[in-house]
C-alpha positions as CSV (number, residue, x, y, z in Angstrom):
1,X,84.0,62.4,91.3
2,X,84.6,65.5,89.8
3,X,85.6,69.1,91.9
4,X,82.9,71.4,91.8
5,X,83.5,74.2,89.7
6,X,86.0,77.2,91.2
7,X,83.9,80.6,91.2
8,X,85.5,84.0,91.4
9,X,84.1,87.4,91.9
10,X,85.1,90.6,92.4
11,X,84.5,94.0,94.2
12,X,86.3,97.7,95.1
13,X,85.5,100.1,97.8
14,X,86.8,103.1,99.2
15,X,87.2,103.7,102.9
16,X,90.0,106.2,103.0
17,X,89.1,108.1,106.7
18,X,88.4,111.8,107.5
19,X,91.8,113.6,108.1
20,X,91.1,113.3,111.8
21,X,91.1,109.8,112.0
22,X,94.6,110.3,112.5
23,X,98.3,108.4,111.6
24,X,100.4,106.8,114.2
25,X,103.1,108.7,114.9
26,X,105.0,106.8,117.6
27,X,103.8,103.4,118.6
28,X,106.2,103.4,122.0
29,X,104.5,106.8,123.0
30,X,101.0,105.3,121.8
31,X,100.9,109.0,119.8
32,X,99.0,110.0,116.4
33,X,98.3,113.3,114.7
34,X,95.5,114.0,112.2
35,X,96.7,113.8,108.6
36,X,96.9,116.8,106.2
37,X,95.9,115.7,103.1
38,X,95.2,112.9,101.1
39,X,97.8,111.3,98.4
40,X,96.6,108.3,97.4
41,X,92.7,107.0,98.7
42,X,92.8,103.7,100.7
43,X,90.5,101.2,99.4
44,X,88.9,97.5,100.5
45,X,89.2,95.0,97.3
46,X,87.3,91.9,97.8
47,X,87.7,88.6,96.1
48,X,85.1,85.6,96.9
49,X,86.8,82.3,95.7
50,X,85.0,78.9,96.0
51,X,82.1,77.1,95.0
52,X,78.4,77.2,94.7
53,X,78.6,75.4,98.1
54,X,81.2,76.7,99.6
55,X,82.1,80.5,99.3
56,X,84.8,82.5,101.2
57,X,85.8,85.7,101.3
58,X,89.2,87.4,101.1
59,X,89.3,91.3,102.0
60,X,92.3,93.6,101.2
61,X,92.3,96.1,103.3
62,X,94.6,99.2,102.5
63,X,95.2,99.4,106.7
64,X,98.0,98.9,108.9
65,X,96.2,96.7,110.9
66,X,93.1,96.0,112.9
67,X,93.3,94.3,116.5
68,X,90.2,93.2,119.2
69,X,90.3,96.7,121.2
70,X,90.1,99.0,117.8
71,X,87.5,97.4,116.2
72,X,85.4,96.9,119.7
73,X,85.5,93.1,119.9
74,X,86.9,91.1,116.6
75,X,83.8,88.0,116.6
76,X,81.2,91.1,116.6
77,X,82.7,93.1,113.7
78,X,83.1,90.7,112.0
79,X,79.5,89.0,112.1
80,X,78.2,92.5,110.5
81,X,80.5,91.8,107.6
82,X,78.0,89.4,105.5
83,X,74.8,88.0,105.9
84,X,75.4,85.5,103.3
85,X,78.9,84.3,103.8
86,X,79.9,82.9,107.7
87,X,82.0,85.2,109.8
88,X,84.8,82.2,109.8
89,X,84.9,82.3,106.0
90,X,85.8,85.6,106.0
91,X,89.4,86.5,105.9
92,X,90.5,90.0,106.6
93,X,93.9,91.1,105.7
94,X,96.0,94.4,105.7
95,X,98.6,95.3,103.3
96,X,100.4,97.5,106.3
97,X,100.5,100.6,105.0
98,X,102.3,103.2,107.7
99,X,100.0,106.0,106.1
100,X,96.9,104.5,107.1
101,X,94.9,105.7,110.0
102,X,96.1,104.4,114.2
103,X,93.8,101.5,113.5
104,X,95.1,99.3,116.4
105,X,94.8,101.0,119.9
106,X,98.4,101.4,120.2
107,X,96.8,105.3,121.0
108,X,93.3,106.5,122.1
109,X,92.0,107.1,119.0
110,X,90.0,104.4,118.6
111,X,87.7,106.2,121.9
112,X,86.9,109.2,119.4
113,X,83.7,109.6,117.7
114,X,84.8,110.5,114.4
115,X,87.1,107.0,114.2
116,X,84.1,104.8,115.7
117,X,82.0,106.5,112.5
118,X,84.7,105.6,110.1
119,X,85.1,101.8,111.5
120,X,81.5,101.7,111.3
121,X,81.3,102.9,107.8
122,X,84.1,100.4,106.8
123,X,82.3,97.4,108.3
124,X,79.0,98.3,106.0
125,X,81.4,99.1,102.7
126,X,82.8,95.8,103.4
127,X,79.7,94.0,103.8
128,X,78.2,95.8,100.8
129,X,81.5,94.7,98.9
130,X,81.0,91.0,99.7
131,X,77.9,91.1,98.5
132,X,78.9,92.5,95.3
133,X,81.3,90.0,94.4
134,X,79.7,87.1,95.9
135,X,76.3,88.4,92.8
136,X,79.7,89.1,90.4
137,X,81.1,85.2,91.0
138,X,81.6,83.3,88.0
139,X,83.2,80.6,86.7
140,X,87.5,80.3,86.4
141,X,90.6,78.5,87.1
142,X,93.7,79.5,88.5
143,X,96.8,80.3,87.5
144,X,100.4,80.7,89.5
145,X,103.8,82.6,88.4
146,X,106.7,82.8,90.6
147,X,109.3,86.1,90.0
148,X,112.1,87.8,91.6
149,X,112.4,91.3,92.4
150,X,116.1,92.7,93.2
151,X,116.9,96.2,95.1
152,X,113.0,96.5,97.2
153,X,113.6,94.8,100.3
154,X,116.3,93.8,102.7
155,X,116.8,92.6,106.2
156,X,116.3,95.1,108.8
157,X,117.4,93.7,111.4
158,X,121.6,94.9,111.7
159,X,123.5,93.4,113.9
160,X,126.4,96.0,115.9
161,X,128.7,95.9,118.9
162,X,126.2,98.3,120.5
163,X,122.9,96.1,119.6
164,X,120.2,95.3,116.4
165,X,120.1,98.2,114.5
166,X,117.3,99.3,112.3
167,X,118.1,99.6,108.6
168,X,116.9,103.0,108.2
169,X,119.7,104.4,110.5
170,X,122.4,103.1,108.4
171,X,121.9,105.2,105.0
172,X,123.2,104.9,102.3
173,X,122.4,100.9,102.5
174,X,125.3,99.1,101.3
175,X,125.1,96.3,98.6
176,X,126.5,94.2,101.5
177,X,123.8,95.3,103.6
178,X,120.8,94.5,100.7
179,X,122.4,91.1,100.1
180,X,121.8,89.9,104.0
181,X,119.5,87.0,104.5
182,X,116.9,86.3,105.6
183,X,114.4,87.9,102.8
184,X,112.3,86.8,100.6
185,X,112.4,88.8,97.3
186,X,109.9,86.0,95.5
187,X,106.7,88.1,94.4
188,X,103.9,85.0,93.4
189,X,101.0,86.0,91.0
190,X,97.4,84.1,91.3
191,X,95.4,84.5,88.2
192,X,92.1,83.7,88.2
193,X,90.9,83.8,85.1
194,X,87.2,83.2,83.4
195,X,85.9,80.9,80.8
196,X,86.4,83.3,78.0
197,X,90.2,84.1,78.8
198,X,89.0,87.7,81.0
199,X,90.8,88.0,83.8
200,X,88.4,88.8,87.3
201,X,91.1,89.0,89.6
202,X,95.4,89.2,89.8
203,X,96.5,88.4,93.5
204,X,99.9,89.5,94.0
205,X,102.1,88.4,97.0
206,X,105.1,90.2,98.3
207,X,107.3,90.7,101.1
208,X,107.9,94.3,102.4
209,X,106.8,97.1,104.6
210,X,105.1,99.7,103.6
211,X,107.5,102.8,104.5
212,X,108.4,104.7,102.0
213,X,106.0,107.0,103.2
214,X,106.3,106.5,107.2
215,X,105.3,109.4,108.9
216,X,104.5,112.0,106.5
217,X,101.4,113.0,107.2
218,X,99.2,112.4,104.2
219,X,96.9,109.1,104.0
220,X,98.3,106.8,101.5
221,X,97.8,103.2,99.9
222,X,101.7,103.5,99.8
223,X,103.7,101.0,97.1
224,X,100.6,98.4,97.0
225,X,98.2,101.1,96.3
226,X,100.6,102.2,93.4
227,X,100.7,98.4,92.2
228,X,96.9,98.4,91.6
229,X,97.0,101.3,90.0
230,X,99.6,100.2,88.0
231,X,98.0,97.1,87.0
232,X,94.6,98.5,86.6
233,X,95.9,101.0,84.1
234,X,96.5,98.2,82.0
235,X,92.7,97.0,81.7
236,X,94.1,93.5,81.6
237,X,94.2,92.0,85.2
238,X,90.8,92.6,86.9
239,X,90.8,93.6,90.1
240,X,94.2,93.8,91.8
241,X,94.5,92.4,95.1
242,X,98.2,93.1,97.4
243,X,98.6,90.4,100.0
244,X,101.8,91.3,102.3
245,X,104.0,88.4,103.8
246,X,105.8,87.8,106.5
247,X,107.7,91.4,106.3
248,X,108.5,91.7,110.7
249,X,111.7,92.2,109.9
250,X,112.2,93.9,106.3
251,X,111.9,97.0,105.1
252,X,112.7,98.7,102.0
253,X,115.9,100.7,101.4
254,X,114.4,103.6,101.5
255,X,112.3,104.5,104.9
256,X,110.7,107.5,104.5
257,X,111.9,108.3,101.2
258,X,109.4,109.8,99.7
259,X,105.6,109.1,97.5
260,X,108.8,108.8,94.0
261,X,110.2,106.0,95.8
262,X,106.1,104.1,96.8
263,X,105.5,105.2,93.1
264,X,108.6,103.1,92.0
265,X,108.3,100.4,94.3
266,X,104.7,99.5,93.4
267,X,105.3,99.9,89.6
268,X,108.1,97.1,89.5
269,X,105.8,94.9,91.6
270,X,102.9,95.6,89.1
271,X,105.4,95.1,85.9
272,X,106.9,91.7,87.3
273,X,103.4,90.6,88.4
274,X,102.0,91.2,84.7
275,X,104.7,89.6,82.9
276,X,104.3,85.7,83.3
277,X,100.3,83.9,82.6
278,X,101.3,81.4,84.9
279,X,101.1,77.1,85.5
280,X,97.4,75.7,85.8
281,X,96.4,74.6,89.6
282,X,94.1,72.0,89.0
283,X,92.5,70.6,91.4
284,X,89.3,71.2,94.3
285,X,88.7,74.2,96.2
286,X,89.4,73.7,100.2
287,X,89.0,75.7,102.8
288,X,89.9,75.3,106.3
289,X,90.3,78.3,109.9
290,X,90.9,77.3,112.9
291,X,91.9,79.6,116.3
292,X,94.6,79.3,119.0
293,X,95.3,81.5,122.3
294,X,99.2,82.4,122.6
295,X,101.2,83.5,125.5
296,X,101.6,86.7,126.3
297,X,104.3,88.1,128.4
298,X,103.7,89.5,131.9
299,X,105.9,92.5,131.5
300,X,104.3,93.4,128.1
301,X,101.7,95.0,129.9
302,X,98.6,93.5,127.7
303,X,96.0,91.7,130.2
304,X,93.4,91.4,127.7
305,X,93.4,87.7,126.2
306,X,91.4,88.4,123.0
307,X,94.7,90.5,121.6
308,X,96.6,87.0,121.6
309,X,93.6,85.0,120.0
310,X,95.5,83.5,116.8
311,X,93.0,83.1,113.9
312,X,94.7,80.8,111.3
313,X,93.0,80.6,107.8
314,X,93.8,78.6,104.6
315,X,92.8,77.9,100.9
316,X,94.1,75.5,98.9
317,X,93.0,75.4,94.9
318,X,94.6,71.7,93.8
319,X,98.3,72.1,94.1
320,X,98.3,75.9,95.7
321,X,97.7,76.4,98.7
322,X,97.5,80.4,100.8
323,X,97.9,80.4,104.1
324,X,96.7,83.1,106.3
325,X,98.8,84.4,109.6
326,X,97.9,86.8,112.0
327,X,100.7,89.5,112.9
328,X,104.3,90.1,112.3
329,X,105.9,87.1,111.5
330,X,109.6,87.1,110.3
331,X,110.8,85.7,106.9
332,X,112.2,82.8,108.7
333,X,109.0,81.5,110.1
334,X,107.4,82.0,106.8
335,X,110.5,80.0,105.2
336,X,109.7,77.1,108.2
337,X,106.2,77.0,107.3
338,X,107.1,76.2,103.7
339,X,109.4,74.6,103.9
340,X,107.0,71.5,105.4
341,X,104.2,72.3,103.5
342,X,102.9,69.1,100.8
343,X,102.0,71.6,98.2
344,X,103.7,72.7,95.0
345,X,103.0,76.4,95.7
346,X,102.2,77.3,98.6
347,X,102.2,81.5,99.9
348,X,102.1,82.7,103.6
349,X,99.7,85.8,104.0
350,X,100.8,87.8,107.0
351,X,99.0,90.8,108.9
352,X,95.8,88.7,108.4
353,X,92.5,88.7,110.9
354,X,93.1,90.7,114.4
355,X,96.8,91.8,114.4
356,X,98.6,89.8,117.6
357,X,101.7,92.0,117.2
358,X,105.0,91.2,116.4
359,X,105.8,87.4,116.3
360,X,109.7,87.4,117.3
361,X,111.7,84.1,116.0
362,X,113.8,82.7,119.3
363,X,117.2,84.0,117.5
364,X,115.4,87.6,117.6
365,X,114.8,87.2,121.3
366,X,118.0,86.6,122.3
367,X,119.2,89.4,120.3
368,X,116.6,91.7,121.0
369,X,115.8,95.2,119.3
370,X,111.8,96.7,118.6
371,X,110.7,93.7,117.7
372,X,111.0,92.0,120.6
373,X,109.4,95.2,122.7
374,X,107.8,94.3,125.2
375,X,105.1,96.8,124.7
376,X,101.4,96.7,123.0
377,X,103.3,95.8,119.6
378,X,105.0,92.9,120.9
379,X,103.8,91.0,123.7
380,X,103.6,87.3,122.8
381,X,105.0,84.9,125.0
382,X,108.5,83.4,123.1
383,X,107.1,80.2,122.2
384,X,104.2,81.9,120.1
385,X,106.1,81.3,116.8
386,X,107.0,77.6,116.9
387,X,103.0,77.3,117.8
388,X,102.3,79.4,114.9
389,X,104.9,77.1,112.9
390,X,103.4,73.8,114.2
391,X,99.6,74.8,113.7
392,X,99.9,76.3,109.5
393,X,101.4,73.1,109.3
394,X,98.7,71.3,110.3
395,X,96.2,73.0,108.4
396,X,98.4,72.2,105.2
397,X,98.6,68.9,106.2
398,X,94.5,68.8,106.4
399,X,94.1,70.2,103.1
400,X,96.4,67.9,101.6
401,X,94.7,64.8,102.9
402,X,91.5,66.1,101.0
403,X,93.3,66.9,97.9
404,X,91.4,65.8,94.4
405,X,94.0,66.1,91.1
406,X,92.3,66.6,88.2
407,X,92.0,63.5,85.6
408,X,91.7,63.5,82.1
């Protein structure tokens, strides 16, 4: 039998917040501060893959993140996202911009008015969006290219007699500190392209935070907003669509640097991401969530269960599969997770679904640093990442086993 038909459609919005709706200034003080201006808007892209049977949603959402507390229970926002597609076949993720609004309780902004009227707001842009590109949907196959790019991310993480060090304190970076491992400079393109050779949509994955900007106090899509720009100007790649990685512990050279440095950043992402058309991935559409509860430690401080409530999400389109993580994972648990997988391609999506913090790999435990808090940003229990590991393998493993190639 023959795969049904892989559909793709498309759909921008804006949700950039008042100025009040404020940025996070200091996640250990749980402090923000209104912004001042606006740089570059934030926006929600949508992109419905699937079939006439079986649609599912994928939302971008220029955010830092969004956890149970800040959106007022995760289930219920997100069953007023679509009254046409299921709430577990939508997949929100964030690209983790730092010059987004405090969108995950770490302060008591989400108890204000003005930021309950915003997340309101987003929820019906989003739900309007879905709608849109679930009417736009039409026929394509996808395509996937595989690039470096050199000199935008390193390992944070420094090791020195007096403890891990962050990057950002030890300027000018070094080429010996940009060469440290792990990182994962590998930026993978998904084309999905339409029966006439048009191009809906250009996913592009990466693996970096969103700094360049960090604590300047204007709202900004930072260096994936200037990607889609980028690639927009072009009129050749649909909608663009940023999917972070599993970026816990890198940053870019520059913290802080500047909107020259976003500007530069998200230019040599969109150049490297439009250069290559990409190999065929033939084959069904699959689709498969599932959710887990995590540990949480004691001293962390976090009583409430629902901010450790793992929701794991995965597409595979014949021999590509994306797999959706929820919170700060580290490249090395990223690099585990593929390294198992039965797929050709296969890309790990981080800062997906209700954030569940920073997910710490055992080495970073034992060496400690910010990471590893305790506090409201990281508060697993330490055996959270080899259950993360162990259960994107096994949804791999189940789309695998319902894998149809194509046959001529």
């Amino acid at each position: 039998m023959e795969p049904l038909q892989l559909l793709a459609g498309t759909s921008v919005t804006d949700i950039t917040p008042p100025l009040e709706v404020g940025l996070l200034t200091s996640s250990v003080q749980g402090l923000y501060a209104p912004f001042e201006s606006v740089r570059l808007p934030l926006k929600a892209r949508v992109l419905v893959l699937g079939t006439l049977k079986d649609l599912v949603a994928v939302v971008s959402l220029d955010l830092l993140a969004l956890n149970d507390t800040a959106v007022g229970g995760w289930q219920q926002f997100k069953k007023g996202l679509s009254d046409i597609i299921p709430p577990d076949r939508i997949i929100i993720t964030c690209t983790h911009t730092h010059n987004g609004p405090e969108s995950v309780a770490l302060s008591g902004l989400y108890r204000t008015p003005v930021y309950k009227q915003w997340l309101a707001g987003v929820q019906q842009q989003i739900k309007q969006a879905i709608q849109q590109a679930a009417a736009a949907a039409q026929p394509c196959h996808a395509l996937v290219a595989v690039a470096t790019l050199d000199g935008y991310s390193l390992q944070r993480r420094i090791p020195t007699p007096e403890g891990i060090m962050m990057s950002d304190a030890m300027q000018p970076i070094t080429p010996e500190l940009l060469s440290r491992e792990p990182v994962d400079r590998r930026v993978h393109t998904v084309t999905f392209e339409a029966e006439g050779g048009n191009v809906i949509a250009t996913l592009v994955h990466a693996v970096c935070h969103p700094v360049h900007e960090m604590c300047m106090p204007h709202i900004s899509a930072e260096f994936p907003g200037e990607m889609c720009l980028a690639l927009e100007a072009s009129c050749k790649h649909g909608m663009p669509l940023f999917l972070n990685g599993a970026a816990g512990d890198i940053n870019p050279p520059t913290v802080s640097g500047g909107p020259v440095y976003a500007q530069q950043h998200g230019r040599a992402l969109a150049a490297l991401a439009g250069r290559e058309r990409g190999v065929l991935c033939a084959g069904a559409f699959r689709y498969i969530h599932s959710e887990m509860q995590l540990p949480v430690r004691p001293e962390a401080g976090v009583t409430q269960a629902a901010e450790a409530l793992a929701r794991f999400n995965a597409i595979a389109i014949g021999s590509l599969a994306l797999v959706f993580i929820p919170g700060e994972p580290f490249t090395a648990t990223a690099f585990a997770i593929e390294q198992d997988s039965p797929f050709e391609h296969t890309i790990i999506a981080a800062y997906a679904e209700n954030t569940i913090g920073y997910v710490p790999t055992e080495k970073a435990f034992e060496e400690g640093g910010y990471e590893t808090g305790p506090g409201k940003w990281s508060y697993l229990g330490k055996e959270a990442e080899a259950l993360i590991i162990a259960e994107a393998q096994r949804l791999l493993t189940a789309l695998s086993a319902t894998y149809i190639p194509i046959t001529n």
